[in-house]
C-alpha positions in Angstrom: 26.6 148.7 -61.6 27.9 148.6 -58.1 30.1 146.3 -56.1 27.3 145.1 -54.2 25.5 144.2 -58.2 28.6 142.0 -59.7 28.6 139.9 -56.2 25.2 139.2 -56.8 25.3 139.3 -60.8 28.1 136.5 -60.9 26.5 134.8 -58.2 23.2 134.6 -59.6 24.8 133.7 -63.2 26.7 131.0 -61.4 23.2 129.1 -60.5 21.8 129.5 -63.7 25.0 128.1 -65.7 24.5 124.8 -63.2 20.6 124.2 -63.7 21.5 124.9 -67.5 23.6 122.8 -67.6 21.8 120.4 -66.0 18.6 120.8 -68.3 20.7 120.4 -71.1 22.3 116.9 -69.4 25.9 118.1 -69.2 26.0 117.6 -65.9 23.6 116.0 -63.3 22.7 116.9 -60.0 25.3 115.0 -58.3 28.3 116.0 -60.2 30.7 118.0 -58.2 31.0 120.8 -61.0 27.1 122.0 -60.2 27.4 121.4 -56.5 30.0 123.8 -56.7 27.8 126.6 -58.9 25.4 126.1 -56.8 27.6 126.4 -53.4 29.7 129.6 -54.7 27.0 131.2 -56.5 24.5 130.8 -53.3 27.0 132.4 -51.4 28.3 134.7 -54.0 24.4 136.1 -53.7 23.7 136.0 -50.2 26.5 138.2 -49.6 24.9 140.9 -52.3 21.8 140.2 -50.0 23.5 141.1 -47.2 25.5 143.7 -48.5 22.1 145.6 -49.6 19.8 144.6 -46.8 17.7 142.7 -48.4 16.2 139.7 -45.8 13.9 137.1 -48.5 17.1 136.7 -50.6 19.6 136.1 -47.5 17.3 133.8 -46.3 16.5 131.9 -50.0 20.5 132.2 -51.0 21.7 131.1 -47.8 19.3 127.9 -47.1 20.4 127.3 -51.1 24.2 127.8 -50.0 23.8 125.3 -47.2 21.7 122.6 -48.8 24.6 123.0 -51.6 27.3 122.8 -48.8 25.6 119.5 -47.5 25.6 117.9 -51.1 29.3 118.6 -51.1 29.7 116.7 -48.0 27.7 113.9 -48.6 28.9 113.7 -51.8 33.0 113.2 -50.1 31.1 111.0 -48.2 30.2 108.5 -50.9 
């Protein structure tokens, strides 16, 4: 695997550990543990996007990165 693969690898892995964990009620939606997944491994996979060219997944993994990044700040807010 390349560089570009383990960005988006970890990244993607990263999102999937915080709906999982999630589903399985270890955390909920509002917890600052899967805001963070969510937020690093968005970003984490937008830049493997971006590293390979690849415009549907900048798009989808940055829009997810942002609406993550607004939790996060709404949720300091609270």
């Amino acid at each position: 695997m390349t560089f570009d693969d383990w960005i988006g690898f970890l990244g993607v892995f990263q999102i999937l550990l915080a709906y999982l964990l999630n589903v399985l009620g270890k955390i909920h939606n509002k917890h600052l543990a899967f805001i963070l997944l969510n937020l690093v491994g968005a970003s984490m996979a937008c830049i493997a996007s971006i590293l390979i060219q690849y415009w549907p997944f900048i798009i989808l993994e940055g829009i997810w990165a942002l609406v993550s990044l607004y939790s996060l700040i709404t949720l300091k807010k609270a």
